[in-house]
C-alpha positions, 0 to 999 in steps of 0.5 A: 627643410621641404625634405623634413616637411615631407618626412613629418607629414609621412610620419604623420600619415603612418601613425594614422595608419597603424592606429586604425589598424589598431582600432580594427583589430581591436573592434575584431577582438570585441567582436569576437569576444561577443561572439564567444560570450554568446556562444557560452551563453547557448551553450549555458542554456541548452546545458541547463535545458538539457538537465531540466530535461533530464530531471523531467524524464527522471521524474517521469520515469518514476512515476511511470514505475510498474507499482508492485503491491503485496496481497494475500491470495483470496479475495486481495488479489482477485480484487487487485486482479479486477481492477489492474486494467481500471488502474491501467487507464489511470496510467499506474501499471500494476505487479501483484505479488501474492503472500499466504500468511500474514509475517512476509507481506509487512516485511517485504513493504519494510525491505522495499521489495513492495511498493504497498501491501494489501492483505490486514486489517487495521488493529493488525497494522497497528500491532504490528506498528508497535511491535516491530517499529514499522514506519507505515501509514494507513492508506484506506480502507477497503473491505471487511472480511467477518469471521466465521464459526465453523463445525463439522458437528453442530450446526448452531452456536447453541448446539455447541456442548459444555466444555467444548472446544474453541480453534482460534487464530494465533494472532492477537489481533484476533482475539479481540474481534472473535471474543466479542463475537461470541459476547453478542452471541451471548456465549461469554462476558468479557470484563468491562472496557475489554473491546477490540484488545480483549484477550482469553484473560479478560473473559469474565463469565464462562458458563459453558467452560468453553475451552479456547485454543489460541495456537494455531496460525490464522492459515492453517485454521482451514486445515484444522477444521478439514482435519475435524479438530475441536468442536468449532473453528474461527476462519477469517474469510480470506483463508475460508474462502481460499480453501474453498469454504463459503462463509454466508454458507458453511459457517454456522454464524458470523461476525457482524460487518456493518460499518462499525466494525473496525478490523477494515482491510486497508492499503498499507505502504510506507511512510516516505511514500504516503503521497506517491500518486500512484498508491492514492491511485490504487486507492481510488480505484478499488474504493470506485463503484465498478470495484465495489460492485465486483466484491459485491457480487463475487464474495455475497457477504463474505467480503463487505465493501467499506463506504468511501 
C-alpha cells in the first residue's frame, strides 16, 4: 500500500513537471511569435519608408529636370540666354533649343522633344490650335515685336507709287496685323468687323491698287528685301533683327505695340504640363524687371515688353 502511495505521489510530481515545462515552451513560442511580429512590423515600416522615399526622390528628380524650351533665334533666345542664370537661382536648369522658322518649334512641343516653346504670338498659337489639333495652353505673354515696312527705294509710306508692290508673310496669321497696319496708315480699308483675322479679301477700298504678295515665308522676307524685291517688304522684328536690320531705324514705318496690340509673344507648352512649376517659373522670371529692363535696353523699341 506505502508503495502505491509513493508510485502516485511520483506521478503526481512528474505530471507537474512536464506541464511547467509545457508552460515554458509555450510562453518561448509567444515570445518568439512577438519577437517575429515585431521584426515584420519593422521590416513593414522601413519597406513603406523605403518606397515613401523613392517616391520622394522620384518626384524630386523630376522637378530637378533641365527644362528644355524651343525659341527662335533673335530676340527669343537672347533673352532666355539672359535670363538662364535669374532661372538657375530659382533651382530651374534651363536647355535652349533654337528654331529659325515657325512649323518645328509646335512640332517638337507636340512630340515631347521640348518642354515649352517660346517663339509666336497668340492668334498663331491659336491657328495653330485649330488646325493642327494641338493640345497647348498659353503660358503668358512676354513681348511684342512690330512689324515693320521696309524698302530700298522709298523712304515713306506716302512715296510709295501706284500699284506698287507689297512682299508680306505667308502666315495667315499675319495678314491680320499687317493689313490693319496699313488701314492706320490710311493706305487701304478693310470691310467692316475684318480686325486681326482679316485677309487680302476683306480689303475693301484700294486707291492705290497696291499689289500684295502673301507667298513667301515669313524667314525669308529678309532675303527678299536684301535681294530688292518689290517695292516694300513686311519683316517681323524677330527675322529683322536677325538679319541684322533695325526696325526703330531702317523701317520706313512701324506697327503700333501699345499694349492693345494682340499679337504678344507667349510661352507656350503642353496642356498636361500647364502647372509644371518649372514653366510658371520661366514665366516669372522673363516677366521680372531685370528681364524687362534687358529687352528694353537691347532691342529700343524693336521688341516691347508686355505689363505683367
Amino acid at each position: 500500500m506505502k508503495k502505491v502511495l509513493k508510485l502516485t505521489a511520483l506521478s503526481a510530481v512528474s505530471i507537474s513537471l512536464l506541464a511547467a515545462c509545457g508552460d515554458e515552451e509555450n510562453n518561448g513560442a509567444a515570445d518568439n511569435n512577438n519577437g517575429g511580429a515585431d521584426v515584420n512590423e519593422e521590416n513593414n515600416t522601413e519597406d513603406a519608408a523605403e518606397e515613401n522615399n523613392g517616391e520622394e526622390s522620384e518626384e524630386a528628380a523630376e522637378d530637378s529636370e533641365p527644362l528644355t524650351v524651343g525659341a527662335s533665334n533673335v530676340p527669343h533666345a537672347e533673352i532666355l540666354e539672359f535670363a538662364e542664370p535669374l532661372l538657375e537661382e530659382e533651382g530651374v536648369e534651363l536647355e535652349i533649343q533654337t528654331f529659325n522658322d515657325y512649323i518645328l518649334p509646335n512640332e517638337a512641343l507636340a512630340d515631347g522633344e521640348i518642354d515649352a516653346n517660346y517663339f509666336q504670338h497668340v492668334p498663331y498659337l491659336e491657328s495653330q490650335i485649330e488646325e493642327h489639333g494641338f493640345d497647348f495652353v498659353n503660358m503668358g505673354g512676354i513681348h511684342i515685336e512690330p512689324i515693320g515696312i521696309y524698302s530700298q527705294d522709298y523712304g515713306s509710306l506716302e512715296e510709295l507709287p501706284e500699284g506698287a508692290e507689297i512682299i508680306m508673310s505667308s502666315s495667315i496669321a499675319d495678314h491680320g496685323r499687317i493689313l490693319m497696319m496699313l488701314e492706320e496708315e490710311e493706305l487701304i480699308t478693310l470691310e467692316e468687323g475684318a480686325g486681326v483675322e482679316a485677309t487680302i479679301d476683306d480689303i475693301a477700298e484700294n486707291p492705290n491698287d497696291f499689289n500684295f504678295q502673301d507667298n513667301v515665308e515669313a524667314a525669308l522676307l529678309p532675303t527678299a528685301y536684301d535681294n530688292n524685291e518689290g517695292d516694300a517688304v513686311l519683316i517681323n522684328s524677330n527675322y529683322a533683327l536677325d538679319a541684322g536690320l533695325s526696325p526703330t531705324e531702317d523701317a520706313i514705318a512701324m506697327e503700333s505695340a501699345d499694349q492693345d496690340n494682340p499679337y504678344a509673344n507667349v510661352v507656350a507648352a503642353r496642356s498636361e504640363d500647364e502647372n509644371d512649376a518649372r514653366i510658371e517659373t520661366l514665366v516669372e522670371v522673363l516677366l521680372s524687371d531685370d528681364v524687362r529692363e534687358y529687352i528694353e535696353d537691347n532691342y529700343e523699341g524693336a521688341v516691347v515688353p508686355v505689363e505683367d
